[in-house]
Residue frames as qw, qx, qy, qz and C-alpha x, y, z in Angstrom:
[[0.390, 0.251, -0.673, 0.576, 197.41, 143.76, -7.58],
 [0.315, -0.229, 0.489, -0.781, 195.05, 145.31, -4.80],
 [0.839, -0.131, 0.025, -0.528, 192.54, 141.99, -5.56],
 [0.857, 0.006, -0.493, 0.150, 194.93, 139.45, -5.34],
 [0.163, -0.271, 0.615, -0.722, 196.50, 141.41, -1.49],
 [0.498, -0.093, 0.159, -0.848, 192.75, 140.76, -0.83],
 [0.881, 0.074, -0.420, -0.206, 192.59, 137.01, -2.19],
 [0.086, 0.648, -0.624, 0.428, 195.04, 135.93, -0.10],
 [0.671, -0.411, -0.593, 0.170, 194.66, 132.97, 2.47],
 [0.636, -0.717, 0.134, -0.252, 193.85, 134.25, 6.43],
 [0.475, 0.374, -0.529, 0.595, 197.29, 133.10, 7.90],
 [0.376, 0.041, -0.501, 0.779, 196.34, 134.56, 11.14],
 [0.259, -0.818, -0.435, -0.273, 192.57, 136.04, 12.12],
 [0.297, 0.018, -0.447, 0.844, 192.83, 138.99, 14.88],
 [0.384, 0.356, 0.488, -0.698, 189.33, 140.11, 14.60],
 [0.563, 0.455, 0.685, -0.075, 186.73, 139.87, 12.19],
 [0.285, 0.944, 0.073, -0.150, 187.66, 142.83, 10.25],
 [0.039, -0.828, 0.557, 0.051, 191.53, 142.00, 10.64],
 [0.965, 0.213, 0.009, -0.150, 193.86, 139.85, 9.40],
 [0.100, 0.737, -0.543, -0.390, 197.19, 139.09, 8.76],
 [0.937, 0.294, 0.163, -0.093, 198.31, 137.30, 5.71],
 [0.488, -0.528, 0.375, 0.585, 201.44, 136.74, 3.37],
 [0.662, 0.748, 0.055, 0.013, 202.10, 138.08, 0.10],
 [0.756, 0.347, -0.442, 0.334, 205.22, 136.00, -1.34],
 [0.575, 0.008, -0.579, 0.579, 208.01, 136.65, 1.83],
 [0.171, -0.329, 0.151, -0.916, 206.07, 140.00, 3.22],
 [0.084, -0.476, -0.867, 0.124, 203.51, 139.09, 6.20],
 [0.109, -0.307, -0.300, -0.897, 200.54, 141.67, 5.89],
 [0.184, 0.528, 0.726, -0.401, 197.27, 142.90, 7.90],
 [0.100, -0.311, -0.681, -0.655, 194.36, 143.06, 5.88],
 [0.183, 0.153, 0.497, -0.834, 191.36, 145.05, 6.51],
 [0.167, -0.330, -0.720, -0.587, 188.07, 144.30, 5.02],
 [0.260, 0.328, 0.559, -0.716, 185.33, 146.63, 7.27],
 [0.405, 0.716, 0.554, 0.124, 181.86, 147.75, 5.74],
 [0.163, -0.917, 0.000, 0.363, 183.67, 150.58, 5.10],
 [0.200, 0.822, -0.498, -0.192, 186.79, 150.29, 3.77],
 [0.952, -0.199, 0.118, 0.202, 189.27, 147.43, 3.08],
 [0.109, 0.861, -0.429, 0.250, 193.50, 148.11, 3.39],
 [0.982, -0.102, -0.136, 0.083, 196.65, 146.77, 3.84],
 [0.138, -0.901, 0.400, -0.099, 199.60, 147.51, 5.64],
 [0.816, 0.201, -0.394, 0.373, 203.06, 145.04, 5.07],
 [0.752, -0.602, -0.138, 0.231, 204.83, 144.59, 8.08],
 [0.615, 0.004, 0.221, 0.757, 208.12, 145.60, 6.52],
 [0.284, 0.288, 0.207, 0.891, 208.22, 149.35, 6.75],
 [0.158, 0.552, 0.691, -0.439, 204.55, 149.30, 8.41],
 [0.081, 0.089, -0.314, -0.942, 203.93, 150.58, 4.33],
 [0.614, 0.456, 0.428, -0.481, 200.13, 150.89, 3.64],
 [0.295, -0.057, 0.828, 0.473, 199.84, 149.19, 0.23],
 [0.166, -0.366, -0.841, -0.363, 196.22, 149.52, -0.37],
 [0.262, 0.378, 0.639, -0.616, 193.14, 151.61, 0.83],
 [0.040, -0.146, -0.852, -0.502, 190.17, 151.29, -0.48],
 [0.360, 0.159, 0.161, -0.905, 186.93, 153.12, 0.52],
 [0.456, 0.354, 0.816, -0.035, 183.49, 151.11, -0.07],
 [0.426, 0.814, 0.372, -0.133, 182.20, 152.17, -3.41],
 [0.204, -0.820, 0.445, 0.297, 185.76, 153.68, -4.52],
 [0.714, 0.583, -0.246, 0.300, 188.17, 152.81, -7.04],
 [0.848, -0.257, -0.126, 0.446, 191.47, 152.37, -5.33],
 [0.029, 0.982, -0.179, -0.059, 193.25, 155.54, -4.02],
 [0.494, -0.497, 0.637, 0.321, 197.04, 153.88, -3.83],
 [0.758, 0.453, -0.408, -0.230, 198.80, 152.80, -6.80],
 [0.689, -0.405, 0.600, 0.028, 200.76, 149.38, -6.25],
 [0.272, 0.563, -0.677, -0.388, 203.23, 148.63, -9.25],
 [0.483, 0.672, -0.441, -0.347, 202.84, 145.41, -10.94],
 [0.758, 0.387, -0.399, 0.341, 206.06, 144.21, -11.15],
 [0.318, -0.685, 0.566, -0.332, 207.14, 145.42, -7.37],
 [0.507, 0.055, -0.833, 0.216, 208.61, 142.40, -5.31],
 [0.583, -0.688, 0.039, -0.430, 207.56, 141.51, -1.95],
 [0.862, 0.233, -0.385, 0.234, 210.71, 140.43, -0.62],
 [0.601, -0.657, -0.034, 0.454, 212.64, 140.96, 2.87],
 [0.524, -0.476, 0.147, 0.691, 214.76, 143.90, 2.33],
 [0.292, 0.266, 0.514, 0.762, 213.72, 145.13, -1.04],
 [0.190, 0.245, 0.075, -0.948, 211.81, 148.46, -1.43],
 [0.376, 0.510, 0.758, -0.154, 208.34, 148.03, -2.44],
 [0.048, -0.094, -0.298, -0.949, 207.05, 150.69, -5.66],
 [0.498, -0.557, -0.587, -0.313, 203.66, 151.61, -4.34],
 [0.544, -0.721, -0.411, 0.126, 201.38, 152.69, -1.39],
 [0.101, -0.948, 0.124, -0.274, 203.14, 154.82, 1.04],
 [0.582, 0.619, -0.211, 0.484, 206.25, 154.66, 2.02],
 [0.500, -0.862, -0.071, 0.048, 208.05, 155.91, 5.24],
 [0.396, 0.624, -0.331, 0.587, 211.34, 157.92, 4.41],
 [0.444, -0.791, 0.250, -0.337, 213.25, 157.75, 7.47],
 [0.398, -0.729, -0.133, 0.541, 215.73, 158.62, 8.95],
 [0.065, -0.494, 0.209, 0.842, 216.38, 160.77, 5.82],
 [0.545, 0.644, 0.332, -0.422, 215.02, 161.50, 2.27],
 [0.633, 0.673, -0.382, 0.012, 216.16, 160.80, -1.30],
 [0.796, 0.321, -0.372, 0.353, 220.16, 159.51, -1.83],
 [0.410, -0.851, 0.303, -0.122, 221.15, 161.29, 1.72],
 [0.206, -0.474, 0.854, -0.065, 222.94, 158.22, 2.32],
 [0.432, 0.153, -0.822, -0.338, 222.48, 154.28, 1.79],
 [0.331, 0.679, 0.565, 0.333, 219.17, 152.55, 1.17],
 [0.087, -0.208, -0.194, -0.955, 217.99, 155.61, -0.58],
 [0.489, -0.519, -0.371, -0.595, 214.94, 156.99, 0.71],
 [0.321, -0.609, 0.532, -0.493, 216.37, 155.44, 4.47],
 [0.194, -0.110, -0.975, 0.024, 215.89, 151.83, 6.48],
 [0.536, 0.082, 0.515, -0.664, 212.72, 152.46, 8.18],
 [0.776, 0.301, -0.154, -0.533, 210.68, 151.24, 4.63],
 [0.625, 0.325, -0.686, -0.184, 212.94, 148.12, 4.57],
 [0.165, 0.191, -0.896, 0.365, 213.00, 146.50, 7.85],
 [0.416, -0.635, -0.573, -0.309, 209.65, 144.92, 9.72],
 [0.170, -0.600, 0.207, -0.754, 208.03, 146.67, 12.19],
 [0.067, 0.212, 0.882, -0.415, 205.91, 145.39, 15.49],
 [0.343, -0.491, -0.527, -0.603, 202.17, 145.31, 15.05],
 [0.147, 0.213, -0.499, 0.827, 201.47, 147.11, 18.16],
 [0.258, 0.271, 0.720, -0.585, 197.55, 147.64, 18.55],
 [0.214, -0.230, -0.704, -0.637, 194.35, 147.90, 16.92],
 [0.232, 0.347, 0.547, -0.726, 190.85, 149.36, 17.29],
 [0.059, 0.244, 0.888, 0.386, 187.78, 149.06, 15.56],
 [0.288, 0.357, 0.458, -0.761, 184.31, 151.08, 15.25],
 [0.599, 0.594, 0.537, 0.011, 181.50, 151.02, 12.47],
 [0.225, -0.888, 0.242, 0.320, 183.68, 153.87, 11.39],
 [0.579, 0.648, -0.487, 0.087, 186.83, 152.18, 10.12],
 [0.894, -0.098, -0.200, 0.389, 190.11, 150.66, 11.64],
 [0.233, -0.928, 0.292, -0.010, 192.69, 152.15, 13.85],
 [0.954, -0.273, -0.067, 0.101, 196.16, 150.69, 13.72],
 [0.023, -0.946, 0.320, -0.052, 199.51, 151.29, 14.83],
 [0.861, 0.175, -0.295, 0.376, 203.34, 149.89, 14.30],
 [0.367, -0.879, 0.278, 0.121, 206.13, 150.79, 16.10],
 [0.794, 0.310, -0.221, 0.474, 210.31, 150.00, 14.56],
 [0.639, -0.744, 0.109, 0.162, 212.64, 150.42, 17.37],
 [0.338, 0.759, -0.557, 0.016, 216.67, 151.30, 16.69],
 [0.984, -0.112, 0.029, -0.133, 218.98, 148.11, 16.63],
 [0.463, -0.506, 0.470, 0.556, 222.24, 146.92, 16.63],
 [0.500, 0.270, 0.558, 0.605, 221.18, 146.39, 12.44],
 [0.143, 0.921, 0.257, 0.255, 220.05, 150.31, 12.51],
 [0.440, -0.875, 0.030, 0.202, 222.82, 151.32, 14.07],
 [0.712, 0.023, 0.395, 0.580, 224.64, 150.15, 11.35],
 [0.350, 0.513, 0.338, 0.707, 223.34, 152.71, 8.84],
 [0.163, -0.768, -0.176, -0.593, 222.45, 155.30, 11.55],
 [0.498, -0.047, -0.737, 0.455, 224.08, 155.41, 15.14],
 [0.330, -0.306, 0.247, -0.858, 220.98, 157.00, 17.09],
 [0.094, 0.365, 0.849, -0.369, 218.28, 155.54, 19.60],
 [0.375, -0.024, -0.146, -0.915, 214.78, 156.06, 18.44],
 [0.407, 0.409, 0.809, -0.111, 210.94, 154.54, 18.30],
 [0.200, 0.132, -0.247, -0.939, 209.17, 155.68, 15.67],
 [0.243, 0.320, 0.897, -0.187, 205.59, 154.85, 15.42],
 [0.211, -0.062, -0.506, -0.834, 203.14, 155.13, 12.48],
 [0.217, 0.409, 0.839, -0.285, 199.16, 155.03, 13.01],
 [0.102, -0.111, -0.610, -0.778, 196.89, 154.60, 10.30],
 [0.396, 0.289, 0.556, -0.671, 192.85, 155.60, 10.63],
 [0.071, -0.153, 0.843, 0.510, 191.52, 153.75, 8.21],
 [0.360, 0.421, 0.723, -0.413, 187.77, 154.41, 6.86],
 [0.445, 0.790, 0.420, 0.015, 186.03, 156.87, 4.50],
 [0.014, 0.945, -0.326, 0.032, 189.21, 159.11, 5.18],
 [0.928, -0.113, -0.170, 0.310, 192.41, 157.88, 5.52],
 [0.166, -0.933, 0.275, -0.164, 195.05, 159.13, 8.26],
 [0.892, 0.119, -0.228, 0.373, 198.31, 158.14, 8.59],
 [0.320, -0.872, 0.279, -0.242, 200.81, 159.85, 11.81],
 [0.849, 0.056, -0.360, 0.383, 204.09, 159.00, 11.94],
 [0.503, -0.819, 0.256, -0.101, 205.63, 160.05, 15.90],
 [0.679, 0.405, -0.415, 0.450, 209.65, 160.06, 15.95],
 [0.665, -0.746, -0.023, -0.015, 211.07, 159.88, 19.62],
 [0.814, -0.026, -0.052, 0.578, 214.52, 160.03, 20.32],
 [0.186, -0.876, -0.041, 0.442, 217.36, 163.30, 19.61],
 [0.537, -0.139, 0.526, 0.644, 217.76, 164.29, 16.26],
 [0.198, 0.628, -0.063, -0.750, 217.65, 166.58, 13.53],
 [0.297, 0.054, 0.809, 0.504, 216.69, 164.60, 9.60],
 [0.498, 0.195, -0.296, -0.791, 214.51, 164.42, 6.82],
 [0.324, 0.156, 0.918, -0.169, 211.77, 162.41, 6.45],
 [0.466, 0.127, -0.473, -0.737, 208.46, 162.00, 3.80],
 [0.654, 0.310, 0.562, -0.401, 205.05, 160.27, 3.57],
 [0.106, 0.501, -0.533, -0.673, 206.03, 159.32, -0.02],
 [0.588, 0.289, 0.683, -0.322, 202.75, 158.46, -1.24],
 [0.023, -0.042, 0.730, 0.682, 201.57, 157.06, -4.81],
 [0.532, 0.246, 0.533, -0.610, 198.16, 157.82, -5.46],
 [0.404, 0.318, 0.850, 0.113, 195.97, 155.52, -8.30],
 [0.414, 0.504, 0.076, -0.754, 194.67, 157.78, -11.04],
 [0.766, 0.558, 0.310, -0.079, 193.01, 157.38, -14.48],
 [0.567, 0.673, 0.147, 0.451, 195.62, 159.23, -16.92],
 [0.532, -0.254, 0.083, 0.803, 198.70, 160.88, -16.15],
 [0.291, 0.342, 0.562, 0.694, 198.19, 163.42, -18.93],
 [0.176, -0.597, -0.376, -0.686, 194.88, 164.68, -17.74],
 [0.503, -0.669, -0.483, 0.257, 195.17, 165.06, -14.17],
 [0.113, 0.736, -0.131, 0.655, 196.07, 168.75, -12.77],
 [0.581, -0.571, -0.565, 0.133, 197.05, 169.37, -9.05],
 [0.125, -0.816, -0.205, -0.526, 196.37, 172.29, -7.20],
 [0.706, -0.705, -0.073, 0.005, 197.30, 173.60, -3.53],
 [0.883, -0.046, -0.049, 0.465, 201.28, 173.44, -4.22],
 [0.251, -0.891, -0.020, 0.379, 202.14, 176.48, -4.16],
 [0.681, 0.730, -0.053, -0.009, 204.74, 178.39, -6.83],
 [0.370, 0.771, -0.510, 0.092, 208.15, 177.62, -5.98],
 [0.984, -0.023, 0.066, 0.166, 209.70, 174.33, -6.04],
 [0.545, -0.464, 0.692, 0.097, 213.10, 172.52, -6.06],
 [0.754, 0.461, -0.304, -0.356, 213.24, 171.12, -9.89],
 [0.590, -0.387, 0.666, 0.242, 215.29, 168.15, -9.14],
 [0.803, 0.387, 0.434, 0.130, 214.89, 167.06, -12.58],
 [0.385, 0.799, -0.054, 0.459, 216.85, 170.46, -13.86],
 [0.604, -0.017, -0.514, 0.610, 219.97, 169.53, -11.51],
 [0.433, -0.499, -0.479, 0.578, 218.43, 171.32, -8.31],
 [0.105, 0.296, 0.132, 0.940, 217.67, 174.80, -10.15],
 [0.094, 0.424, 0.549, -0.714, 214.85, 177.04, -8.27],
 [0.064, -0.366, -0.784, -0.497, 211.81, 177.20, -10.25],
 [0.343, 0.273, 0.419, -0.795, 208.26, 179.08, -9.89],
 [0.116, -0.273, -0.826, -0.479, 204.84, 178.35, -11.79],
 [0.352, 0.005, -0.037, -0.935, 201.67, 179.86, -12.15],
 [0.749, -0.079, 0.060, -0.655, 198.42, 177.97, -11.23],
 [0.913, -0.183, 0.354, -0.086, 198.02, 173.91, -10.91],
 [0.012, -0.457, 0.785, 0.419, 200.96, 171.75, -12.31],
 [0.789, 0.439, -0.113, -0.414, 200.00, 170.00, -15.56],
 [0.420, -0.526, 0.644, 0.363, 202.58, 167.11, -16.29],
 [0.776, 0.596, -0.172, -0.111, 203.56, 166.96, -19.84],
 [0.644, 0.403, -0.585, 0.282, 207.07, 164.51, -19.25],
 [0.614, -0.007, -0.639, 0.464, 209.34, 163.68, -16.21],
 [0.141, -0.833, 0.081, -0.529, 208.73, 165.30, -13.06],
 [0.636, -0.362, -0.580, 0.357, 210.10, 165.36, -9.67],
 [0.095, -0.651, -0.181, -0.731, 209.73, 168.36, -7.71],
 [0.360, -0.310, -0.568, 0.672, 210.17, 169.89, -3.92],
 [0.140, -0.824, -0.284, -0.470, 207.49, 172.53, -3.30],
 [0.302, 0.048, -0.433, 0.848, 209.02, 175.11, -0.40],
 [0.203, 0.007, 0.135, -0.970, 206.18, 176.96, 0.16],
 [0.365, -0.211, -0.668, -0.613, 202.83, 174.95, -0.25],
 [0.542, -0.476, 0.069, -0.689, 199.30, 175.05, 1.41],
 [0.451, -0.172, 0.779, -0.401, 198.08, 172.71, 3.71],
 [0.696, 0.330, 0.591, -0.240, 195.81, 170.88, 1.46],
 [0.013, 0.320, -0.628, -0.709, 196.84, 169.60, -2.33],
 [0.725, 0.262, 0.431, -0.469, 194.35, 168.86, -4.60],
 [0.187, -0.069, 0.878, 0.434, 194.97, 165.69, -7.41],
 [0.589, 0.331, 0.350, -0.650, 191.86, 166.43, -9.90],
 [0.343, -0.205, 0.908, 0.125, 191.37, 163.21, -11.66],
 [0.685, 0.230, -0.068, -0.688, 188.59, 164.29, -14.66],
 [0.304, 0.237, -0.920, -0.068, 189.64, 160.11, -15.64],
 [0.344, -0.279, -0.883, 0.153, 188.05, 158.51, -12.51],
 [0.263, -0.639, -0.253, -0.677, 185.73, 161.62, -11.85],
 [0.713, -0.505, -0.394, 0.286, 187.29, 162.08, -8.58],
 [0.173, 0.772, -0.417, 0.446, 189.42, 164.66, -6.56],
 [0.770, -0.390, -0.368, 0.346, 191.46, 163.10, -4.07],
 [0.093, -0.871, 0.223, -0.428, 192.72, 165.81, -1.25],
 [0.725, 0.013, -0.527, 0.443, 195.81, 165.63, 0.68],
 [0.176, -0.948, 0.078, -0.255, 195.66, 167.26, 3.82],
 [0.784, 0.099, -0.453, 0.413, 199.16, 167.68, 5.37],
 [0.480, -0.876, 0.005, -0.036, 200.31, 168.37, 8.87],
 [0.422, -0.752, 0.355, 0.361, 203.77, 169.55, 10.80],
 [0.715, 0.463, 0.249, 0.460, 205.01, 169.19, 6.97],
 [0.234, -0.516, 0.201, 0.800, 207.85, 172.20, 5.19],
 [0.212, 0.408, -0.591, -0.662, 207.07, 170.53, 1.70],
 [0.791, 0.270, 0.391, -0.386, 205.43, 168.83, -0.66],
 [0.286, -0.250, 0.799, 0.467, 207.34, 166.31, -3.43],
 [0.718, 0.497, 0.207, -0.440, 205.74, 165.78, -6.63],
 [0.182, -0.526, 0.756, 0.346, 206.88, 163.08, -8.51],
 [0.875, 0.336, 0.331, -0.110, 206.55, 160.77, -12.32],
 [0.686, -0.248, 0.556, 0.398, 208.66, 159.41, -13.75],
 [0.281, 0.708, -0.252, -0.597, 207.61, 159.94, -16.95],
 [0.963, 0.238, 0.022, -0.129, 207.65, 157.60, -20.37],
 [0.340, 0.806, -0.438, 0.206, 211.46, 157.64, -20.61],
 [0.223, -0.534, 0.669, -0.467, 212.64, 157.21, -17.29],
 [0.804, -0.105, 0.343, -0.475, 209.97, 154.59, -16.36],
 [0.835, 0.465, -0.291, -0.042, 211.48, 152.11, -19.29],
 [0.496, 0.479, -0.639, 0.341, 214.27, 151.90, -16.88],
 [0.496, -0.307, 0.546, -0.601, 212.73, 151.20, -13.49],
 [0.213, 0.232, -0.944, -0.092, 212.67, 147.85, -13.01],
 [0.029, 0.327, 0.837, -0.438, 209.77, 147.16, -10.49],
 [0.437, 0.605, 0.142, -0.650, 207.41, 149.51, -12.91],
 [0.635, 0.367, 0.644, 0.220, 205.77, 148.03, -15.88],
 [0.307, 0.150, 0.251, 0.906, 206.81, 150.56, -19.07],
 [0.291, -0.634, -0.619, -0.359, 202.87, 151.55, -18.91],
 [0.440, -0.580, -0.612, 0.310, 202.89, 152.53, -15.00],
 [0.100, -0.243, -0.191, 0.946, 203.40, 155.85, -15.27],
 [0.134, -0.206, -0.316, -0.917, 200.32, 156.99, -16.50],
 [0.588, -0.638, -0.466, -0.175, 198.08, 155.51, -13.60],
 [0.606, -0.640, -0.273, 0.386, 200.20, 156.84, -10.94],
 [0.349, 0.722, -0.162, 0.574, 201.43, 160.07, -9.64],
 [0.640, -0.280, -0.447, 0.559, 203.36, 160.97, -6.42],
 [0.079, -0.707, 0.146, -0.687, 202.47, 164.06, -3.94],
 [0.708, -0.105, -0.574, 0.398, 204.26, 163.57, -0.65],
 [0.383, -0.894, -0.022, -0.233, 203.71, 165.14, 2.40],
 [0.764, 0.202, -0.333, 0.514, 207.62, 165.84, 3.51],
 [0.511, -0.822, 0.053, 0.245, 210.16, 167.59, 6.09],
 [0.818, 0.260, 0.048, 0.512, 213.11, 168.18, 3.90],
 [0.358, 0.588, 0.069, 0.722, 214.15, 172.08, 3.57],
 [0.484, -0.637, 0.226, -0.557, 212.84, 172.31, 7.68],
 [0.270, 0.146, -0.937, 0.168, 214.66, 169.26, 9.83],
 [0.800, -0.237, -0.496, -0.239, 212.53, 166.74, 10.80],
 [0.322, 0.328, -0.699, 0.548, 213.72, 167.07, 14.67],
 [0.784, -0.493, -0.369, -0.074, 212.79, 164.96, 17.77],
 [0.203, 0.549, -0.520, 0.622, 214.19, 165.67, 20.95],
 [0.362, 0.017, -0.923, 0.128, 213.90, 164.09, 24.21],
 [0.320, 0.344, 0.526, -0.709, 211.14, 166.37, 25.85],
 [0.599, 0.433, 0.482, -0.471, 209.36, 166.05, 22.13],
 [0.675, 0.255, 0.616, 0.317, 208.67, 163.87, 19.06],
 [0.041, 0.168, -0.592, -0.787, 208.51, 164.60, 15.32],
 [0.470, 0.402, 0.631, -0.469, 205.69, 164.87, 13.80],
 [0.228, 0.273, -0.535, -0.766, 204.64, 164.35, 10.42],
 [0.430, 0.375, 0.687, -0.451, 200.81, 163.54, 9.04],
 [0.373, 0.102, -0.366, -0.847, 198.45, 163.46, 6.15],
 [0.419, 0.314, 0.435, -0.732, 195.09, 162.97, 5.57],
 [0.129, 0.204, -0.567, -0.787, 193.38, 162.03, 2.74],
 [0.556, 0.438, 0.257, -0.658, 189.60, 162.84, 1.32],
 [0.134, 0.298, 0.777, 0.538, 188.03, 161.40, -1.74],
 [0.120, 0.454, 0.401, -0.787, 185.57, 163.86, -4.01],
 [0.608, 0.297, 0.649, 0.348, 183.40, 162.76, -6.37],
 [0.195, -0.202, 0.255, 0.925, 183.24, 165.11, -9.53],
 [0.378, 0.020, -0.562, -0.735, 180.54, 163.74, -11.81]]
C-alpha cells in the first residue's frame, strides 16, 4: 500500500517536494524530500504514511481499507475528535471523516512542515452543536511530529490513534506504559502489570498513569520506534488479535500481526479548550536502530 500512495499520478505540483494526488475518491499530499517521503489524505488531515530515508515504514496502512468520502480509513493516524471510542455516532468522532483545508506548508533540507485546519459547520453541528477550529501540524523528517490545537469552549476526549508497522505481533514488547490500565477487553475492569506488555491475544487497553515516552521494541525489523507524548492523560494500546481481526472488514485476516496501536490520548482528563486557550495534544516519534 505505502508504494502504490507513492505511484500515484501528480494531480497537482505545490513544490518540488509536494504534491497532491488522488487515491480512489480521497485527494492526498505527498511528500517525497531527501529525507523522508509521507502522506497526509485530506479527509481527516490523517497521515497515512511516513517514511524516513533508509527506513522501513513506521505506519501500518491496512490492505483492504477504502479510500472513500465518509468512510474511516484502518491505518496511519487518525484524529479522534470531538470524542473517543463509541461516545456517540461515527465512533471514534467526525473530525477523521470529513476533509480538511490544506492551510500551509514549509520546507528545509530538514523535512516538511504542514498544517490543516477543519472548521465547525452546519454538517458538524449536526453530530456536535459547538464552534471550533481545530488544526493539526505535521513535522515531517527523520522525526515525525504531529500537534493537534483545538480552539473553541469545551470539555471532550480526543486521541492520536496511531498504527505503527512492525515485523511480528508476537515478538514485539512495549515499554514506558506504565502499570495500570483500563482493560476494555475484560468489560472495563481495572487492571495492573508488571514490566513491558507482551501481547499473547486481543488487546485493547487505557493506560492512566503512563510516562511520557513509550517504547515499541521491534527485535523483527531491528528497530525501536519511541513515542514521545505531550499535554496527553493516557496512552491506548490496541490489537485486535487473530479472532477479532477475522471480523473486521477493512483488515486482511493476516493484519494483525504487522500492526499494533499505542495512542497518545486525553480520555480519563477532558480534552478542554476554552476561549482564552486551546487544547493541546502531541506526539513525537523517533526511530532506533537495534542491530
Amino acid at each position: 500500500m505505502n508504494d502504490k500512495i507513492f505511484a500515484l499520478p501528480i494531480s497537482k505540483p505545490v513544490t518540488s517536494t509536494i504534491s497532491q494526488r488522488r487515491l480512489d475518491q480521497l485527494p492526498v499530499i505527498v511528500v517525497e524530500h531527501p529525507q523522508v517521503r509521507a502522506a497526509v489524505a485530506l479527509q481527516g488531515a490523517h497521515l497515512l504514511s511516513w517514511q524516513p530515508t533508509g527506513e522501513a515504514p513506521v505506519l501500518w496502512l491496512s490492505d483492504n481499507t477504502e479510500f472513500t468520502e465518509q468512510v474511516a480509513i484502518r491505518g496511519g493516524i487518525p484524529i479522534c475528535f470531538p470524542w473517543f471510542g463509541p461516545f456517540s455516532t461515527p465512533n471514534h468522532g467526525f473530525a477523521r471523516l470529513l476533509p480538511w483545508e490544506f492551510t500551509s506548508h514549509s520546507e528545509d533540507e530538514h523535512g516538511v512542515q504542514l498544517a490543516f485546519t477543519l472548521r465547525d459547520s452546519a454538517q458538524t453541528r449536526e453530530y456536535w452543536p459547538h464552534e471550533f477550529t481545530l488544526i493539526a501540524r505535521f513535522t515531517l523528517g527523520k522525526e515525525s511530529r504531529i500537534e493537534l490545537e483545538a480552539h473553541g469552549d469545551y470539555s471532550i476526549t480526543s486521541a492520536l490513534h496511531t498504527y505503527f508497522h512492525i515485523g511480528d505481533i508476537g515478538r514485539i514488547a512495549i515499554g514506558g506504559l506504565g502499570e495500570r490500565f483500563i482493560d476494555k477487553v475484560n468489560q472495563g475492569e481495572i487492571a495492573s502489570q508488571q514490566g513491558d506488555l507482551v501481547f499473547t491475544g486481543r488487546t485493547d487497553r487505557i493506560y492512566t498513569h503512563p510516562q511520557a515516552i513509550s517504547v515499541i521494541d521491534d527485535p523483527a525489523l531491528q528497530r525501536a520506534i519511541e513515542v514521545h507524548h505531550d499535554h496527553h492523560s493516557d496512552v491506548v494500546s490496541w490489537n485486535p488479535g487473530a479472532e477479532l481481526s477475522h471480523t473486521i472488514g477493512d483488515m486482511t485476516d493476516e493484519g494483525y500481526k504487522t500492526f499494533v496501536c499505542v495512542e497518545t490520548a486525553r480520555i480519563n482528563q477532558p480534552f478542554t479548550a476554552t476561549l482564552r486557550s486551546p487544547a493541546r495534544l502531541s506526539a513525537t516519534l523517533r526511530i532506533r536502530k537495534t542491530a
